[in-house]
ZAMARGU-4260 file (C-alpha; in steps of 0.2 Angstrom, whole numbers, plus 5000, padded with zeros to 4 digits):
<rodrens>
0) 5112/5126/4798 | 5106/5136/4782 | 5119/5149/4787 | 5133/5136/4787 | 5128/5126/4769
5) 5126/5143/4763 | 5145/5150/4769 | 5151/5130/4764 | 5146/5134/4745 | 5155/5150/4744
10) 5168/5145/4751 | 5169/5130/4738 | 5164/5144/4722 | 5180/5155/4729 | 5192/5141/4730
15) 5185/5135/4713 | 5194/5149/4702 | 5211/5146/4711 | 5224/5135/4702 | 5234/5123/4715
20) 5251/5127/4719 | 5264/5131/4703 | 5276/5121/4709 | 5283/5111/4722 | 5297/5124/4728
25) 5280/5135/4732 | 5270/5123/4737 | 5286/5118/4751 | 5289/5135/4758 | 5272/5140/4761
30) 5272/5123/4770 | 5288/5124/4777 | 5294/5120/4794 | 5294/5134/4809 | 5280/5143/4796
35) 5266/5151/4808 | 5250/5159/4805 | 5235/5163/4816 | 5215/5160/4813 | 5199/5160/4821
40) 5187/5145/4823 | 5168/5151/4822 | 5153/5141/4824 | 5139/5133/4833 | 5140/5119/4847
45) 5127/5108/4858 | 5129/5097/4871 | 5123/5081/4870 | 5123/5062/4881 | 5140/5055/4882
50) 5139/5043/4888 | 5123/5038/4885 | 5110/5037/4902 | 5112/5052/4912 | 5099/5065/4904
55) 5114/5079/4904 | 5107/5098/4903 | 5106/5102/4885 | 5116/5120/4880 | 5117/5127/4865
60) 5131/5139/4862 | 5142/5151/4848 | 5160/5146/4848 | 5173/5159/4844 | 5190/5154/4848
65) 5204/5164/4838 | 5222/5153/4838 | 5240/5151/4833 | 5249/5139/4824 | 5267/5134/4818
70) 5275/5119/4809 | 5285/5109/4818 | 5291/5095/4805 | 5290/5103/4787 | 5283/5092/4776
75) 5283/5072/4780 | 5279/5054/4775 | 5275/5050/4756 | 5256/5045/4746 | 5239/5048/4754
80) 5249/5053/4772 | 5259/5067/4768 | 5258/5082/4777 | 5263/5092/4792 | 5263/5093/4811
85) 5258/5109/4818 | 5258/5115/4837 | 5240/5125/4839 | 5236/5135/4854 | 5220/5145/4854
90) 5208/5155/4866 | 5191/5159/4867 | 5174/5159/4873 | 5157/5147/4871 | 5142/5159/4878
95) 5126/5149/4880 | 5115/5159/4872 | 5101/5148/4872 | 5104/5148/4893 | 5104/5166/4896
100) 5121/5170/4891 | 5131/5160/4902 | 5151/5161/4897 | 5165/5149/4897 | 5182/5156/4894
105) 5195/5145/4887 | 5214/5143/4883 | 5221/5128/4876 | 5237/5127/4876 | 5243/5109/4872
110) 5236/5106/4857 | 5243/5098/4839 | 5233/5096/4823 | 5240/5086/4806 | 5234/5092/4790
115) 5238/5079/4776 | 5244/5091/4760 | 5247/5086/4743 | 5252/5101/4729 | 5240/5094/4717
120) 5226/5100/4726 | 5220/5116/4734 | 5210/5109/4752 | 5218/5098/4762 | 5209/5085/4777
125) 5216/5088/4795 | 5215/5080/4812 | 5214/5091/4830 | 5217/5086/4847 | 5223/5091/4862
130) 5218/5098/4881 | 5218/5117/4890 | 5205/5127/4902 | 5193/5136/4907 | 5184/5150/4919
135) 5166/5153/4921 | 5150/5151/4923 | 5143/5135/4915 | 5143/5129/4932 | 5127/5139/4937
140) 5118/5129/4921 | 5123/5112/4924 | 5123/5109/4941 | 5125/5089/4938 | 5137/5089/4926
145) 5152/5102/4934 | 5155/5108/4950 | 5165/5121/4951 | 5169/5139/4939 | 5187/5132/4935
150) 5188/5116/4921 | 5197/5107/4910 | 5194/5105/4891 | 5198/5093/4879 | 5197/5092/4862
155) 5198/5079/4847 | 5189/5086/4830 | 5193/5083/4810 | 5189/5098/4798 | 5194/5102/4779
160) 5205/5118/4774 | 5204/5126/4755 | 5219/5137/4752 | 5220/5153/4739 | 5240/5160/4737
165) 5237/5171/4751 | 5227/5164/4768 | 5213/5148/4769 | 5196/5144/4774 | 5191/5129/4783
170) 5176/5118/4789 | 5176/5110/4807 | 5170/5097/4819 | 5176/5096/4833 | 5170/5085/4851
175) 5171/5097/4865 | 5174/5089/4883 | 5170/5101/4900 | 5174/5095/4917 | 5186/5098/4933
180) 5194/5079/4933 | 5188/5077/4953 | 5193/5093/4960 | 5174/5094/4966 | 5159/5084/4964
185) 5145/5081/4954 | 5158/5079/4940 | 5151/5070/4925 | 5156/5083/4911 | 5148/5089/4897
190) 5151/5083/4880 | 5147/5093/4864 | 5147/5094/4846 | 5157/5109/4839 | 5153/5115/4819
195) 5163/5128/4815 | 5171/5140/4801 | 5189/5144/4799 | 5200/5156/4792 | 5217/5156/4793
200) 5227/5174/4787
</rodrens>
């Protein structure tokens, strides 16, 4: 947590010196439709009870999921709303490292996030959500939560990007679902919270 308000205030102090976009022709084609640009989340995660009453296993875990993402609308809508529609796919891995190192492999294919832009300001709040899978061995850790090696993921988080000329930084949360819809029982899931750093270049 130290590590994470220590990265948040230089990232704050970086952004600080930038001015925001110089005009609006600039500020459009950086944030134009059919734009594209890859990142990498970073970060920490722990499951936790959802819904509350079934004691699940609790799994700490580091997050590293690089992705891609392209605009699909350009900008759109008008006042606090305006902003773009991106398509996001990413892949990665969450290895329990307080578990003895189990891994969970993931790609996430179907995924959209909505990032609400203004050119008078350098950051810009966004929304995240969307579904994909997974391989591994988590299964071996939480043998009341998942069944089986193969899952499903799904994904629903908010986060805050601060833009330079060149590339951005971000802060992320994210809710981070595991479980194989019925292909195999015991099948409650696990549910965890995901904080994470972002860069986009």
């Amino acid at each position: 947590m130290r590590f994470l308000l220590f990265a948040a205030a230089v990232f704050f102090l970086t952004f600080s010196t930038d001015l925001p976009f110089a005009d609006a022709e600039t500020f459009s084609k950086r944030f134009g439709k059919g734009s594209n640009d890859f990142g990498a989340q970073i970060g920490w995660g722990h499951t936790f009870d959802l819904p509350t009453g079934r004691d699940r296993i609790n799994i700490g875990f580091l997050y590293f999921f690089p992705n891609w993402q392209k605009n699909l609308t350009g900008l759109i809508g008008e006042g606090w709303y305006r902003g773009a529609l991106y398509y996001h796919a990413e892949a990665g891995f969450a290895n329990a490292v307080d578990r003895g190192g189990n891994w969970l492999w993931g790609f996430s294919p179907l995924m959209a996030q909505y990032k609400f832009l203004s050119p008078n300001r350098k950051w810009a709040p966004n929304i995240l959500a969307g579904a994909g899978f997974s391989y591994g061995d988590w299964n071996d850790l939480a043998t009341r939560e998942i069944a089986t090696e193969f899952e499903f993921l799904l994904h629903i988080g908010a986060g805050i990007e601060f833009y330079n000329q060149n590339n951005a930084w971000s802060l992320n949360y994210r809710l981070f679902h595991v479980s194989n819809a019925g292909i195999e029982f015991p099948n409650i899931g696990l549910n965890a919270h995901v904080f994470s750093l972002g860069m986009r270049f």
